[in-house]
C-alpha positions in Angstrom: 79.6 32.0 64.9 81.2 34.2 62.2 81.9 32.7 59.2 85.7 32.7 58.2 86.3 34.4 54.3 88.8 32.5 51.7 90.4 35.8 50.0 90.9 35.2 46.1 92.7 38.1 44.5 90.5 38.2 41.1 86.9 39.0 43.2 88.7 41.0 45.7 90.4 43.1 43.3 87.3 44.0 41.0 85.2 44.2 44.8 87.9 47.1 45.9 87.6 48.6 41.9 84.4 49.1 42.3 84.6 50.5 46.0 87.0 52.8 44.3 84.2 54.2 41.6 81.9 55.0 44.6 84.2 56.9 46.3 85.6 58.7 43.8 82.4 60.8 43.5 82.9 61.1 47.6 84.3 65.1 48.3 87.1 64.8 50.2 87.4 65.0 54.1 83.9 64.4 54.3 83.4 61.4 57.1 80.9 58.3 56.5 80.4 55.0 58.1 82.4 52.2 57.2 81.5 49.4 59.8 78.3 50.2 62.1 77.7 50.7 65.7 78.3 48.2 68.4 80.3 45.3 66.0 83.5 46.2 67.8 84.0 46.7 71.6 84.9 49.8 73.3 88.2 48.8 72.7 88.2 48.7 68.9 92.0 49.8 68.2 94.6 48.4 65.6 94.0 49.6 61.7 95.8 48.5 59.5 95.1 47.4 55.6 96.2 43.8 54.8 97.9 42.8 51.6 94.7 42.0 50.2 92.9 45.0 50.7 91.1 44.3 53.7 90.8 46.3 56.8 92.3 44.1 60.2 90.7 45.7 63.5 91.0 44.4 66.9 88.1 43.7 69.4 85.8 42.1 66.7 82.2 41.2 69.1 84.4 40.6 72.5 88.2 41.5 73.7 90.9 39.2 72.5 90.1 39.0 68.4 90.9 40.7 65.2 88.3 41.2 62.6 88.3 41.5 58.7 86.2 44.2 57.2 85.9 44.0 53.6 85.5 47.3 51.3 81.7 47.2 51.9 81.9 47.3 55.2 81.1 43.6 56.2 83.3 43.1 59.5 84.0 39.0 60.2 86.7 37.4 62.9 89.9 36.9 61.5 91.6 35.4 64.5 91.1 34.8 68.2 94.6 35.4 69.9 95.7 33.5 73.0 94.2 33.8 76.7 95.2 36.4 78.2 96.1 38.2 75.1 94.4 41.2 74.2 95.6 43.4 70.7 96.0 47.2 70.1 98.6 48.2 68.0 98.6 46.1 64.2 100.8 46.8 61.5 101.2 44.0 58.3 105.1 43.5 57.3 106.5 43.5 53.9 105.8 39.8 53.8 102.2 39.9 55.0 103.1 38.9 58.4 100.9 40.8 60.7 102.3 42.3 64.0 100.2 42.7 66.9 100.7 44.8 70.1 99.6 42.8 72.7 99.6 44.8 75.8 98.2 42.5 78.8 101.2 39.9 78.1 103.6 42.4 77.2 104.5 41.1 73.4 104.3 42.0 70.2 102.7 38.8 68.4 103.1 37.9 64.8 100.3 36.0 62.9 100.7 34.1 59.8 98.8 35.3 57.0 98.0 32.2 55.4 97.7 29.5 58.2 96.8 32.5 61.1 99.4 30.8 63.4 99.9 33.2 66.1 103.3 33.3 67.7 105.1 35.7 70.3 107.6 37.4 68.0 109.0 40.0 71.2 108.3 40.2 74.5 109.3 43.5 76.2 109.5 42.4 79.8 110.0 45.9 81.5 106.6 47.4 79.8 104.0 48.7 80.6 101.9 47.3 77.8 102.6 47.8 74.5 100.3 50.0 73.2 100.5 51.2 69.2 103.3 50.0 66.6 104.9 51.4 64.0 106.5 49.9 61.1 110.0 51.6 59.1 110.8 50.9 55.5 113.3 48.5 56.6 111.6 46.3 59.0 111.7 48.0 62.1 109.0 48.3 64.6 109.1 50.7 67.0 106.1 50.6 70.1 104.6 53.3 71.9 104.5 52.1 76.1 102.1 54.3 78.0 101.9 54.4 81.6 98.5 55.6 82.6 98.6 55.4 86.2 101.1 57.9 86.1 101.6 60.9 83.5 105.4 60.9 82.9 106.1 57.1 83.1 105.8 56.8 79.3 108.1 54.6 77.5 109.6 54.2 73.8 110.4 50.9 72.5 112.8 49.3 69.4 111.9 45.8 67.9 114.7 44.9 65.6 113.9 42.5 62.6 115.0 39.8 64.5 113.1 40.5 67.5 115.2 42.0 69.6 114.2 44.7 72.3 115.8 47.9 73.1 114.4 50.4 75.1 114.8 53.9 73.5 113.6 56.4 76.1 111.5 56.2 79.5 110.5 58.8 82.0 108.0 60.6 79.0 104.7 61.3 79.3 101.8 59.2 77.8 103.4 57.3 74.8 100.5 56.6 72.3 100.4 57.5 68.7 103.6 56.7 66.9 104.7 56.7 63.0 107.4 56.8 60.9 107.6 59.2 57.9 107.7 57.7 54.1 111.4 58.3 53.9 112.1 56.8 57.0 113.8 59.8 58.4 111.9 60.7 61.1 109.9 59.2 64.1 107.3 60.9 65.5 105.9 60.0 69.0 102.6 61.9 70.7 101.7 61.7 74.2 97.5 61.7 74.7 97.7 63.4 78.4 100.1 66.4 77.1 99.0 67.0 74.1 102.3 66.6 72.4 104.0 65.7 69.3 107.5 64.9 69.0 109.5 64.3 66.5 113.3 62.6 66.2 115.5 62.1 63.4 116.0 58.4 62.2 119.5 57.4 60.9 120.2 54.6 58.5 120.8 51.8 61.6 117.6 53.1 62.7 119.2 54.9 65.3 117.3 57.9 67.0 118.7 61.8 67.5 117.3 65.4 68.2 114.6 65.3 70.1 112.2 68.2 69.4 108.8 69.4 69.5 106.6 68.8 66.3 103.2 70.4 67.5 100.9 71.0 70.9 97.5 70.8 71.0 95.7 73.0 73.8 92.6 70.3 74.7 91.4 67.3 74.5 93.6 63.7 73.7 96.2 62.4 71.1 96.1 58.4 70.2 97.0 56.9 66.7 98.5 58.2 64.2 99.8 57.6 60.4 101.6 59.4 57.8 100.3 60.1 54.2 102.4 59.7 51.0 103.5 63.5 51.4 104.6 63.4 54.7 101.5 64.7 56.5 100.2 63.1 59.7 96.8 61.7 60.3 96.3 61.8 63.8 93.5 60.7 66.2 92.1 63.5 68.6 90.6 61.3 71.1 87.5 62.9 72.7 87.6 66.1 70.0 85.7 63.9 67.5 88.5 64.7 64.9 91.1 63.5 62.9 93.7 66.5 63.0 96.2 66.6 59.5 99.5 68.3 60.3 102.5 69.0 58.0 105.6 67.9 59.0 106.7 71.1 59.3 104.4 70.9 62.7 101.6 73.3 60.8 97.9 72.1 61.7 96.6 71.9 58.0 92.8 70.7 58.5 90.2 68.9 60.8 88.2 66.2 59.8 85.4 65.8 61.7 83.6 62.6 62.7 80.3 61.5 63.8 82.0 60.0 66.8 84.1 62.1 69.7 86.6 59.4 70.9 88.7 58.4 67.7 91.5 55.9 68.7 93.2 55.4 65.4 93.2 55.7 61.7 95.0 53.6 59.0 95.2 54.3 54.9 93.5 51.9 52.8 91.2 51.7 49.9 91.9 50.7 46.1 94.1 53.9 45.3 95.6 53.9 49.2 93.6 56.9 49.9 90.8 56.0 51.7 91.1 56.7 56.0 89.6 54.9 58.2 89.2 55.9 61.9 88.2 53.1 64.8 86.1 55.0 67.2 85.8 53.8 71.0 83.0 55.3 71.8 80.9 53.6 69.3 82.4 50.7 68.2 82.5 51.3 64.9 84.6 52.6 62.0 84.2 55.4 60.1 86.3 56.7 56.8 86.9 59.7 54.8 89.0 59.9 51.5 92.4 62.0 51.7 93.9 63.5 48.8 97.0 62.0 49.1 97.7 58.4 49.7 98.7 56.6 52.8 102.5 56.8 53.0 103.0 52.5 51.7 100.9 53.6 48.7 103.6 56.0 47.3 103.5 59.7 46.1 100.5 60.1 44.2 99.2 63.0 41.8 96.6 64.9 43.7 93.2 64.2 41.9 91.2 67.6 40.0 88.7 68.5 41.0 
């Protein structure tokens, strides 16, 4: 039975300081193990840093839990979420709350970060899943709904602050990866089985517009994806064995390439908000690299010399 962990701010912050020192003298974009092989399932999905610095992963030993991984590495369950439910998607609100895309029931779930109460905060009855969230400055969750029985069945999904539904757009392909930028401007939304990015223009009621195409990749998969302080988007090439960075101008700036080949998301984290981590399904484990920006709830950043 895994033991559950009391989080006091003083050790964690000197734990994540020190983390910090060691991987400052990492070279950037170069790709190490975080968590080893085989302590998540094949259907390790979900990062997302909590307010105390820890990573939250779904699919901790068997389907149905969320794990803790602390800056060493060490993974531990968090929480075991309701029969039947089963998380992808996680994102952690401005008030710690942590929102969980639960696609067999069709909800998005919010747990308490101090009791671990889980409760149904949506349900989307017409979809297909959910499959991965995204989070705006001002509260707004937005979830990806892929249909993978058939290609252009896709789905995109609103979750207003009060948890109110609203179904944005159907009939696109296979809704996976979504993200808002840091100044909450834009939405982007891939789709694995095309190979496409779009991206729409956010208003101030969170309202979407213009419709256009960010970037196309010629093979293999799309699935996660986040945005860095600057704009730039992490995103999860599923079976390439890379994370792909792309401007958001829709120009393919780098590949970072991983030990594993099926990548299914990536989350910022790390003392300075600049560590990545990327959940890979075909081994279970996690694996992270340090960007040279930080994640885009970190804030802009100066670049570090080199």
């Amino acid at each position: 039975m895994s033991r559950i962990a009391l989080f006091h701010p003083a050790a964690a912050l000197l734990t994540f300081s020190l983390s910090a020192c060691a991987l400052a003298a990492t070279p950037a974009f170069v790709a190490r193990d975080h968590v080893a092989e085989g302590v998540f399932t094949a259907g390790i999905e979900g990062p997302a840093t909590g307010p105390d610095g820890a990573l939250y992963v779904v699919n901790f030993g068997r389907d149905g839990t969320i794990g803790r991984v602390d800056a060493q590495g060490n993974a531990e369950l968090f929480v075991e979420l309701p029969d039947g439910s089963v998380g992808n998607g996680l994102r952690f609100g401005a008030d710690g709350t942590l929102y969980v895309a639960d696609y067999p029931r069709h909800n998005i779930l919010a747990i308490d970060p101090a009791s671990r109460a889980v409760r149904v905060f949506a349900h989307l009855p017409a979809a297909h899943q959910p499959n991965d969230l995204a989070l705006a400055p001002d509260g707004t969750l937005y979830a990806s709904d892929p249909d993978w029985t058939k290609v252009d069945n896709g789905q995109l999904w609103r979750i207003d602050r009060d948890g109110r539904v609203q179904l944005l757009e159907a009939g696109m392909g296979t809704t996976n990866g979504v993200e808002v930028s840091p100044d909450g401007r834009r939405l982007y939304v891939n789709e694995s089985v095309q190979r496409t990015v779009w991206v729409y223009d956010r208003d101030a009621a969170g309202a979407l517009s213009n419709k256009r195409l960010l970037i196309r990749f010629d093979d293999h998969g799309l699935d996660g994806m986040r945005c860095d302080a600057a704009g730039n988007l992490y995103i999860a090439r599923y079976d390439a064995g890379v994370v792909a960075v792309v401007s958001p101008e829709g120009a393919l700036l780098r590949e970072v390439p991983l030990t594993g080949r099926k990548p299914s998301n990536v989350a910022f984290g790390g003392a300075d908000g600049r560590q990545v981590f990327v959940t890979l399904q075909d081994r279970g484990a996690v694996e992270t690299f340090q960007a040279e920006q930080p994640g885009r709830e970190y804030g802009q950043q100066p670049a570090p010399h080199r």
